[in-house]
N, C-alpha and C positions, 0 to 999 in steps of 0.2 A: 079170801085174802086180798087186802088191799094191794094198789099197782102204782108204784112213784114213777111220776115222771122221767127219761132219761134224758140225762143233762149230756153234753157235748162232752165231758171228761171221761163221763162211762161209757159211751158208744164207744171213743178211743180206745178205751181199755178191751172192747169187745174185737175190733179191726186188730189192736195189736194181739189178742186168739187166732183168729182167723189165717194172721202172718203165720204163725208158729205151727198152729195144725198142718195149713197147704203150704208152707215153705213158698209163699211168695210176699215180697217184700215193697212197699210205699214208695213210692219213686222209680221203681223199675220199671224201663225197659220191654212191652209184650208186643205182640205181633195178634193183630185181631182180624176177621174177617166181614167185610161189611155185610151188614143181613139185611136192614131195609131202611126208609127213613118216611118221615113225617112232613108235617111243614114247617119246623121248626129245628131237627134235632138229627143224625143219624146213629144207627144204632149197631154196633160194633157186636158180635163175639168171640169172648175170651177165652172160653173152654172154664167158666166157672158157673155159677148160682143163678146168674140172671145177663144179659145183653149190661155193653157198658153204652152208655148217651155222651155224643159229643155238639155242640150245640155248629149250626151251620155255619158260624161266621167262621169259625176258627178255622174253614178251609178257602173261607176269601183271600182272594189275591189282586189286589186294584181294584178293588171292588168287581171282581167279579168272580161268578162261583165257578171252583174248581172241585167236584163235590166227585169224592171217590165212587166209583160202580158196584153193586151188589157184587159179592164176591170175589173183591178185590180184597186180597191184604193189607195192612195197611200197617206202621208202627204208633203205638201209645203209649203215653206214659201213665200209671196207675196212681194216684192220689189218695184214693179212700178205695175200700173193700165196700164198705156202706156208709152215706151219708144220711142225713137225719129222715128222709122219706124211704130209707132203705136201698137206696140206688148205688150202683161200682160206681164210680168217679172215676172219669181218664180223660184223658187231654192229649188231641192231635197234636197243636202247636206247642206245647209244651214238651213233648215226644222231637219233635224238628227243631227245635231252640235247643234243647242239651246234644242232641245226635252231632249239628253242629258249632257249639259252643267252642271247642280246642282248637277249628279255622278260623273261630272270629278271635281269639284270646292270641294266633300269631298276627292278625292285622293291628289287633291294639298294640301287641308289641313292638312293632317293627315302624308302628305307625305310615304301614302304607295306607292309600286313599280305597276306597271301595265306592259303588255305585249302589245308591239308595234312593226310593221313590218317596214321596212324600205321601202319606197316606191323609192324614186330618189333623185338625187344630187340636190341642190340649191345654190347659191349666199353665200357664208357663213358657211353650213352647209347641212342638207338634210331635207327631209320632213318623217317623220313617221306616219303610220295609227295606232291610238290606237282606241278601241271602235268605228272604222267605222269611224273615224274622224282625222282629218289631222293637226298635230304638227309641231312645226320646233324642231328640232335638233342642236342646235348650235357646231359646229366643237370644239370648246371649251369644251364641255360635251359628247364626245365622249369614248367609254371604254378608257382605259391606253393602251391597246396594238393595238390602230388602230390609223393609222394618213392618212390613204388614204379613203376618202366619197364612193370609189369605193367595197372598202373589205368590205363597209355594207351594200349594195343593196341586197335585200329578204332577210336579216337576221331579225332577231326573237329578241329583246332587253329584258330587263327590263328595265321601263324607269320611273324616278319619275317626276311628273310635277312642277316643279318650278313657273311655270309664268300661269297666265290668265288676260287677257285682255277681260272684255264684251263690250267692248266699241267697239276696233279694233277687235272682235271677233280673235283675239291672243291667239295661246298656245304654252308653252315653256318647252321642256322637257329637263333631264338630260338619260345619259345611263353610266353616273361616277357608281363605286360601293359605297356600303352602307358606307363605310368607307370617301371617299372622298366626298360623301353627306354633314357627318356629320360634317362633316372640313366648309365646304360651309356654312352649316346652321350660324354656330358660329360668321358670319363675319351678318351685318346689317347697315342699311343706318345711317350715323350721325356719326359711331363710329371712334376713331381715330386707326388707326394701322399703326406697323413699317415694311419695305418692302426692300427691295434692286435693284438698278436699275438693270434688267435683259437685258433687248434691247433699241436700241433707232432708229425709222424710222422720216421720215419728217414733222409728224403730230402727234406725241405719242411718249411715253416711256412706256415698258412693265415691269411691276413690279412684282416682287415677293415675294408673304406671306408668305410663306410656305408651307410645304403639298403638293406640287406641286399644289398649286392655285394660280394664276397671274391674277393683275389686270391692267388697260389699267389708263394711266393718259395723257391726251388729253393736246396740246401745251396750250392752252386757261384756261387748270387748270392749268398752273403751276405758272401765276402769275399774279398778279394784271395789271401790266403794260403789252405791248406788245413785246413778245420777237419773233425774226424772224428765229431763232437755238436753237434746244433745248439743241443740243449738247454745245453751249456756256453758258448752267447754271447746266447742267444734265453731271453725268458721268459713267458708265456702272460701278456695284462695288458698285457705293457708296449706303449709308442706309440712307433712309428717314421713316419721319413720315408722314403721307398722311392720309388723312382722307374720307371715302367711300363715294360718295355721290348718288351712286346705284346697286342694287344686283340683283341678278336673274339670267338671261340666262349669265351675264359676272360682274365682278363687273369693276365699273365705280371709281377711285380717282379725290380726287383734293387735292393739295399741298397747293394753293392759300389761301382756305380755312382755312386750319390750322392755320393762322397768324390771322384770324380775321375776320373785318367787312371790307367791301371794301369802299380802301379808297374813290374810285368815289364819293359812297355816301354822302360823308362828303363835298365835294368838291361840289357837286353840290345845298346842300345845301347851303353852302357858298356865291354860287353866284346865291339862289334867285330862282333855280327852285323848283315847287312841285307839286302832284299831284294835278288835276283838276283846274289849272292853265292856261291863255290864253299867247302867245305864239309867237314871231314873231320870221319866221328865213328864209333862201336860200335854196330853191331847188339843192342837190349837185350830186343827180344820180335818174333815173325812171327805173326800171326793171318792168316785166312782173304783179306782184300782189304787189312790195311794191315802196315804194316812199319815199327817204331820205332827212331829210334836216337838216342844218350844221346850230346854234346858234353862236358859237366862237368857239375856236379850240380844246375844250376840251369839249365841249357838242354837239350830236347829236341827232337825233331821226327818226322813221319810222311811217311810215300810212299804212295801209295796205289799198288794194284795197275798203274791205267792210266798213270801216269808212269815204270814202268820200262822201256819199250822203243815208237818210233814203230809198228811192227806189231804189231796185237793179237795174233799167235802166239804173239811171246814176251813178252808179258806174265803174267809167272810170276816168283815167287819160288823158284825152283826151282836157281838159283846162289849162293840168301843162306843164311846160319844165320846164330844167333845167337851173339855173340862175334866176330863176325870185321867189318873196319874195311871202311868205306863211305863213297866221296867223292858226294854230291849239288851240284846250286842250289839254293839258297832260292828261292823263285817265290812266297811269300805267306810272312806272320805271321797268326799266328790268336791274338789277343790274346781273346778268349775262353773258348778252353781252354791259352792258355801254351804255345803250340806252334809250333815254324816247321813247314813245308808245304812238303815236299823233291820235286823230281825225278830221274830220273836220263838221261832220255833230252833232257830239256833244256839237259845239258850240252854238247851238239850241236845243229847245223840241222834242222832235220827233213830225215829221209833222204830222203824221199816229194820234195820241192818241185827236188828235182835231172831228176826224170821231167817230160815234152811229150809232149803229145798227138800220136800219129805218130812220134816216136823210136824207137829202136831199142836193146835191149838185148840181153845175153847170159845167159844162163842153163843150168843144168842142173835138169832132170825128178827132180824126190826122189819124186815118188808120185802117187797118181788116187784122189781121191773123188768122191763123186757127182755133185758138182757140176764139178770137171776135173783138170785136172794142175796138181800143184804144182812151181811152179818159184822155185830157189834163184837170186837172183840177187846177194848178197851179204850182210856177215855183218850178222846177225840183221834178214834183208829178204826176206822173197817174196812173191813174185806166184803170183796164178791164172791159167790157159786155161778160160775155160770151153768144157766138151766140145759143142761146137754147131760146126756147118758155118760161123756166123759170122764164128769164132774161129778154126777150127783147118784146115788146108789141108795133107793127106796124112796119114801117120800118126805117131801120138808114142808115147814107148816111155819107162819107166822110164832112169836114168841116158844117158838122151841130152841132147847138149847142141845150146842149140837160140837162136835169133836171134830173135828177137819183137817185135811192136809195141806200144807203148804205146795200150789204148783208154782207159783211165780211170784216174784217179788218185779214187779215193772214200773216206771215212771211214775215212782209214791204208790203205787195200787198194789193190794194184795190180792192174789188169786187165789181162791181157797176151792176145795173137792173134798166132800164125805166120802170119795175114791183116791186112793194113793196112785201118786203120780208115776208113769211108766217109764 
């Protein structure tokens, strides 16, 4: 029997097994025991399948190693059961970043000052350790009397936090003084303020508020239409009204705004498109995850990779080229970028919501990877067995056909067992 590859969507689907059998869950919370280390890595255990590896630096602190002792506890956070070489994934500082996450979320609130080190230069700006935990610094929020990232490496801050992200697990600090904070706070997303054009590069004009606070207004804000120079609408000098459309680590304009609703909108109504709406148009460009296609010369739209097919397998462009006609739904406007926001597999129910728990399907064996048999159960639909006694009851052979239970229906994937589920 042939062995396919395992792609990064089906290992997932093996880790979300894994949850369900041990009732332990991705992101949580363990308590491990340190067992030994290497010269690269220490190695944690969980009470599970194999030691979890946390790599050294994550317990640097000023650069210097603060490396837990052999059977010391220690807390982690879990990430993956198994990554592609078969390894637990867990993470110290990622374990210490959420434990104190709800004390750093009342300093952002409160916007009191906190004491952060400078650790190293980054893309932008630098990185800061506050509370053992790692900030960005945007070079924008830098004291008044530094413009080199080099004159604050191991310096000592006061730094207020601006930003948090739980999602992108993101923090955004300032190291402005109390003064220039409070300049900052006064400014807020929606409102309109008057500015002065300060600079102008090939992608933005750099505005200023005053106070010495500058906000960035992006070619793409400055007008409804497409302008290819910003220098041919913009003039260093001049005073605009510009209205913020986000704050934080920098404030973000748009000018476009200011005048109103955009006119696309109106326009596309016009001629008849709308949400949830079915769709014919030409395939006009295929990149790597989106796929565009050209209605008339003033309507366009994109697909992304994950709306062409309910199972992540065939989620491939691999049936389109360019030039050739394409029926979608609209499923969103993205009056932003002048785009509608196409599906294709939304043109149907979701295949998957037809599957119960404990049903029963038919299928044929297309193949076995590591994780089990793949079975074809109809067109652009399958399911997995995974290869465990759980699952599987006698033996299974490539191109047989074979009667199955429904165990799970998870994230597009089907879980199938020639064992009914308990």
């Amino acid at each position: 029997m042939s062995t396919q590859n395992v792609t990064p969507e089906n290992r997932q689907i093996f880790n979300d097994l894994l949850e369900k059998i041990g009732n332990i869950k991705k992101g949580s919370i363990m308590s491990g025991v340190v067992m030994m280390e290497d010269n690269y890595s220490v190695f944690v255990d969980l009470g599970l399948k194999a030691y979890g590896k946390i790599p050294k630096e994550e317990f640097y602190i000023d650069d210097k190693k603060a490396l837990p002792k052999q059977g010391e506890v220690i807390p982690v956070l879990l990430e993956s059961l198994e990554d592609l070489q078969g390894n637990i994934v867990i993470s110290y500082s990622k374990a210490q970043r959420q434990s104190k996450w709800g004390t750093l979320e009342q300093y952002c609130q409160k916007r009191t000052s906190i004491e952060g080190v400078v650790m190293k230069k980054v893309h932008g700006g630098c990185i800061v350790r506050i509370l053992d935990i790692s900030a960005f610094l945007p070079k924008t929020h830098f004291p008044n009397d530094v413009k080199d990232p080099k004159d604050l490496l191991k310096r000592k801050l006061n730094c207020t936090i601006i930003k948090m992200d739980a999602n992108k697990s993101n923090i955004v600090v300032s190291a402005k003084n109390s003064n220039d904070m409070e300049i900052l706070s006064t400014f807020s997303t929606g409102q309109i303020v008057q500015g002065i054009v300060k600079s102008i590069s090939e992608s933005y004009a750099l505005i200023e508020l005053g106070s010495g606070i500058n906000g960035k207004l992006h070619i793409r804000e400055i007008s409804w239409s497409k302008i290819d120079n910003i220098s041919d609408v913009l003039t260093v000098g001049e005073t605009l009204q510009v209205k913020i459309i986000s704050d934080g680590s920098r404030v973000d304009l748009s000018l476009r705004e200011v005048d109103g609703k955009n006119p696309w909108l109106k326009r596309i109504e016009e001629l008849g498109f709308a949400k949830d709406q079915i769709v014919t148009g030409t395939i006009n460009k295929i990149e790597e995850k989106i796929l565009f296609v050209k209605f008339n010369e003033e309507v366009s739209g994109s697909l992304h990779l994950n709306e062409v097919a309910w199972n992540r397998k065939y989620q491939n462009f691999n049936e389109f080229a360019e030039g050739k006609e394409i029926t979608t739904r609209v499923i969103d406007i993205n009056s932003r970028n002048n785009r509608l926001v196409l599906s294709i597999k939304r043109l149907q129910e979701n295949s998957f919501d037809q599957f119960k728990i404990g049903s029963t399907v038919i299928g044929k064996i297309t193949g076995l990877s590591e994780l089990g048999y793949i079975v074809h159960v109809q067109d652009k639909l399958d399911g997995i067995i995974p290869n465990s006694s759980y699952y599987v009851e006698g033996t299974l052979q490539t191109d047989q056909e074979v009667t199955a239970y429904v165990h799970s229906v998870d994230n597009s994937q089907l879980i199938l067992g020639t064992k009914a589920p308990k």
